[in-house]
C-alpha positions in Angstrom: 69.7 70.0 76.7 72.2 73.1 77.1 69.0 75.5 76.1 66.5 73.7 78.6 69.6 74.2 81.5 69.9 77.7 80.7 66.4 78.6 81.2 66.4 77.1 84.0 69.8 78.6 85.1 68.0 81.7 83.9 64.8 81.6 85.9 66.4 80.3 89.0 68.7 83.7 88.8 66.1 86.1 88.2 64.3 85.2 91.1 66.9 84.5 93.8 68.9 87.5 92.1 65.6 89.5 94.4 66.7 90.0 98.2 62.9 89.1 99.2 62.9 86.0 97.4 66.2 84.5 98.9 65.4 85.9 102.1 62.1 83.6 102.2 63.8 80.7 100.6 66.5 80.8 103.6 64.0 81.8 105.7 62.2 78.5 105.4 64.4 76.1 103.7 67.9 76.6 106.4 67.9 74.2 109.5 66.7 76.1 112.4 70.2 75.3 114.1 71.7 77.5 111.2 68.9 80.2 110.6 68.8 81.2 114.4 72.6 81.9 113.7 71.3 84.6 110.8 70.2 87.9 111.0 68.3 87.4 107.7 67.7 91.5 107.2 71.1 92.2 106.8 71.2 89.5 104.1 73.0 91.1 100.8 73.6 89.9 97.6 77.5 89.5 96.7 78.2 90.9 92.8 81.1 89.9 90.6 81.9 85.7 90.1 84.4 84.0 92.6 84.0 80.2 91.2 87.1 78.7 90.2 87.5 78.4 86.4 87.0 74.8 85.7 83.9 75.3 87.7 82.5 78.1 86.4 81.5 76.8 83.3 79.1 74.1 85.2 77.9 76.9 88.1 74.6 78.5 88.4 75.2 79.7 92.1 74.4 82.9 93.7 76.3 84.3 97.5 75.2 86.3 99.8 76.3 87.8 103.1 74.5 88.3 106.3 75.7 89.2 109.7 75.2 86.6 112.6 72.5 87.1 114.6 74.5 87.9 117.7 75.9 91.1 116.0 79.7 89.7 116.0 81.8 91.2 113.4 82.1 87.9 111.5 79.7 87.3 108.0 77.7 84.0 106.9 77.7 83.1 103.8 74.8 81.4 101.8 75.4 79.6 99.1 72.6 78.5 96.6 73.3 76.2 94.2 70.5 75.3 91.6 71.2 71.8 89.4 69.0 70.1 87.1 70.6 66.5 87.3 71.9 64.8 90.2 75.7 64.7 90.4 78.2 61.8 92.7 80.1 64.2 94.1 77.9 67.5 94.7 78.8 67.5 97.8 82.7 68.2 96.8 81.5 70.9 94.4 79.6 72.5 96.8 82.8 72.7 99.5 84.8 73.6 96.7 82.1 77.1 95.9 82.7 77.3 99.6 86.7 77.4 100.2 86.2 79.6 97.3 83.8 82.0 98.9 86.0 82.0 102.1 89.0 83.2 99.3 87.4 85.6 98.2 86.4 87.4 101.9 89.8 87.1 102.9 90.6 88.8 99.6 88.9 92.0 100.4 91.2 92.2 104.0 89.7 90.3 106.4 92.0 88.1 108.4 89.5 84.8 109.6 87.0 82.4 107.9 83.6 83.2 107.3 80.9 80.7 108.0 80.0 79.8 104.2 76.4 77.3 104.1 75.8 76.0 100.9 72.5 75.0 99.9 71.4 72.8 96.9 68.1 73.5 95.1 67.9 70.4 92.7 64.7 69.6 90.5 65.9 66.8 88.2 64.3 64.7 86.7 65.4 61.3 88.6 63.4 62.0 92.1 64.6 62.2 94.8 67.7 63.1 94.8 70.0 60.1 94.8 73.8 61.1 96.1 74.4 62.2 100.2 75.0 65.8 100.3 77.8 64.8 103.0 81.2 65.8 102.2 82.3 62.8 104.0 80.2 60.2 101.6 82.6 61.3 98.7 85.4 59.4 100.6 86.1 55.7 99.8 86.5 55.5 103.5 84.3 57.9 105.6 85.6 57.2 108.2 89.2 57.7 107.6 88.1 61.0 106.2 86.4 61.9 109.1 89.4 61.0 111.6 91.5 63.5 109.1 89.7 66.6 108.4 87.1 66.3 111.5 90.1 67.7 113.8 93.4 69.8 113.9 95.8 68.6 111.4 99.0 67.2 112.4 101.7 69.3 113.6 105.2 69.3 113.9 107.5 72.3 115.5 110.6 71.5 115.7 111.0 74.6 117.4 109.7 73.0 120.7 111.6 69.5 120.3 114.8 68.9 122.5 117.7 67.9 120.6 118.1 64.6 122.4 114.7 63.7 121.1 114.9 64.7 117.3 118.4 63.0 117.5 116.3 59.6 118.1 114.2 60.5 114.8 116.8 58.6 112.7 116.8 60.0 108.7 114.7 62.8 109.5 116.9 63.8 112.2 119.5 65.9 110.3 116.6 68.0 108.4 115.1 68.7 111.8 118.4 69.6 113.9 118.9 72.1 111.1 115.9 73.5 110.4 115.6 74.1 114.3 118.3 76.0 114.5 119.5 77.2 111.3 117.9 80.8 112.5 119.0 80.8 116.1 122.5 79.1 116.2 125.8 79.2 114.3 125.8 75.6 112.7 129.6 75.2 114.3 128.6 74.5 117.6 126.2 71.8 115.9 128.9 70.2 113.5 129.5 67.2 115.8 125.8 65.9 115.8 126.0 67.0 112.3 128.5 64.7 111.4 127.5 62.3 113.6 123.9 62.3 111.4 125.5 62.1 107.8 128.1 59.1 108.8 125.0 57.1 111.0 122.6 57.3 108.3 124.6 57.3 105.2 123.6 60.1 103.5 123.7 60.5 99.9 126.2 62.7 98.2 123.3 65.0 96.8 121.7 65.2 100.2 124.8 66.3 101.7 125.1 69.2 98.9 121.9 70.3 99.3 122.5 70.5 102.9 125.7 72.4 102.8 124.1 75.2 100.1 121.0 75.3 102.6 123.6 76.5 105.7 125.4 78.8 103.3 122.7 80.5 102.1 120.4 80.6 105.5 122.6 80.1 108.4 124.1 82.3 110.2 127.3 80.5 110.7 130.2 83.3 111.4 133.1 81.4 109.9 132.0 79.1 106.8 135.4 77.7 106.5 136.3 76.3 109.7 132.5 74.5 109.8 133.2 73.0 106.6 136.8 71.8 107.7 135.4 70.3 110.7 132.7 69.0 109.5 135.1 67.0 106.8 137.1 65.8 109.6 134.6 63.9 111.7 132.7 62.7 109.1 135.3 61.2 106.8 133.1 59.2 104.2 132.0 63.2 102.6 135.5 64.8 102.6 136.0 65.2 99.2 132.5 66.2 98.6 132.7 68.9 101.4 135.7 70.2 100.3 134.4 70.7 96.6 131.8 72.8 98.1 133.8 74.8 99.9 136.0 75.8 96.6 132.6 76.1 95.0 131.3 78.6 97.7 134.6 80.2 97.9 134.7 80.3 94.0 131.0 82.1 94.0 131.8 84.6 96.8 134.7 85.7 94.7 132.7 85.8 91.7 129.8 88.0 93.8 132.6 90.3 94.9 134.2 90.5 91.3 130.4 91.7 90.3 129.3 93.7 92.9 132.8 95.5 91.8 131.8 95.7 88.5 128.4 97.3 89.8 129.4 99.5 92.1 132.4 101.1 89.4 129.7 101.2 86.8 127.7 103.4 89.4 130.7 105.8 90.0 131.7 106.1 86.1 128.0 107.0 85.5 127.9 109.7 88.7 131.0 111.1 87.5 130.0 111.1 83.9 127.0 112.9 85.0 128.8 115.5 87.4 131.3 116.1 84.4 128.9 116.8 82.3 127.1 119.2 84.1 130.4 121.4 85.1 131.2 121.1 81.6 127.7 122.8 80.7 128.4 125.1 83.4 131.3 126.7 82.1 129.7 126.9 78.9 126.9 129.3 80.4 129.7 131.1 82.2 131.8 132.0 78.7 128.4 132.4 77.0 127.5 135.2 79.3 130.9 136.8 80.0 131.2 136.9 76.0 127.8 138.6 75.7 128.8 141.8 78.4 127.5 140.1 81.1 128.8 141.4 85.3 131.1 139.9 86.9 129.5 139.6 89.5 126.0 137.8 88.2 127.8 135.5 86.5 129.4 134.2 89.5 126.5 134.0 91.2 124.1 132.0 88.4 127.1 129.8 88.0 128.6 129.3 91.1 132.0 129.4 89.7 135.1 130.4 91.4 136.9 133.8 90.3 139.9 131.4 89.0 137.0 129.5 86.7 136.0 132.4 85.6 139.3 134.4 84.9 140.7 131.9 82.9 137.2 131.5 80.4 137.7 135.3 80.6 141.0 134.9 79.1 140.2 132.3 76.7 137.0 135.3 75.4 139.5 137.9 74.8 141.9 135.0 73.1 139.0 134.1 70.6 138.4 137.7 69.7 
């Protein structure tokens, strides 16, 4: 059975691997809707594999790209797929070569979706073909899929929501009120509603931790301490957990300042090991030369050192002779 496939795989790509061929088949075989969309004489054939890698083992497809008819900037994409035994779900597999397709364009620096049309050439054996090529029909519940993926998912900006209104959105309040304004505001000003959130709804212990870290790491509050102390006082119930962080935080800005010490003296010890060294080689070349009835004068000036410099390596010759 994998021979027979592969011929077939092999004679459907030889064929539809020739621009003439695939522009007839699309040509003839694309729903007029689509094909007046297509400027079939631009049609090229896309090199190189984009299928995923669990898919490519099963694929025998072949892209190409075409401009639209209207002469926009924007491609089409056809897809041919060739199978040789009906599949449930073909029509998931073929939006799956598409998204794929779609990767790939973006991939080579273009910034919106092309229109990707797959088409399925089948000639199994079982005729005709059995399954819908609807993406929809691979739902258990078409219709729920449909109300889904049929229009714009759901949004929510919190960046547009008055704080009166996400203070109504009980649990999911405190994540919003923060995550609105952990960019814009210092969390101070919000500690009241803050702790009026953690003491309504009971957060737990971890929540609270995790929310504390998330302000300390991405807010821009301008003093830590006083937020933390505040927020302890009007919501009693976290005190001692609040005031753990804060020797926590305090305890890791020390330990960042201890390292960035250790750094930055590291830094300096290697500069100056560096600028030692080189003086050092300096003076070398300077005693070198004198020694060897070199000027004065161009020695001071290939070494750059100061008459003192020099007078006393001067001395130091005649004291080795």
């Amino acid at each position: 059975m994998t021979s027979q496939i592969s011929h077939h795989d092999h004679f459907f790509k030889k064929f539809f691997g020739d621009i003439s061929v695939a522009k007839d088949f699309l040509s003839i075989h694309l729903p007029e809707n689509l094909r007046q969309q297509c400027n079939l004489n631009t049609l090229a054939l896309c090199s190189g594999s984009f299928i995923e890698d669990d898919l490519r083992a099963q694929c025998s497809d072949i892209l190409y790209s075409m401009k639209t008819s209207s002469g926009n900037k924007g491609y089409i994409y056809a897809l041919i797929e060739h199978q040789s035994r009906p599949e449930k779900l073909m029509a998931f597999r073929l939006l799956r070569y598409a998204v794929a397709a779609m990767q790939r364009h973006l991939e080579q620096g273009n910034d919106t979706l092309p229109v990707v049309i797959p088409l399925l050439l089948y000639q199994g054996k079982t005729s005709p073909y059995p399954y819908s090529t609807h993406c929809l029909d691979c739902f258990s519940d078409p219709e729920l899929a449909k109300s889904v993926y049929m229009q714009a998912f759901p949004l929510v900006d919190v960046t547009v929501m008055e704080d009166e209104e996400i203070l109504t959105h009980r649990r999911v309040a405190l994540i919003e009120l923060i995550q609105k304004h952990i960019r814009t505001r210092d969390m101070l000003e919000l500690v009241t509603e803050i702790a009026h959130l953690l003491e309504q709804w009971k957060c737990s212990k971890e929540h609270c931790k995790t929310m504390m870290y998330y302000i300390a790491l991405s807010g821009n509050t301008q003093n830590g301490e006083k937020f933390i102390q505040t927020l302890a006082q009007k919501a009693p119930s976290y005190q001692e957990e609040l005031m753990t962080i804060a020797e926590q935080l305090e305890a890791k800005g020390l330990q960042q300042g201890i390292q960035q010490g250790i750094q930055q003296g590291i830094q300096q010890g290697i500069q100056q090991g560096i600028q030692q060294g080189y003086q050092e080689a300096t003076r070398q070349l300077a005693q070198q030369l004198l020694a060897n009835g070199v000027k004065y004068s161009v020695v001071k000036i290939s070494t750059g050192l100061t008459d003192e410099e020099l007078n006393a390596l001067s001395q130091k010759n005649h004291q080795n002779d």
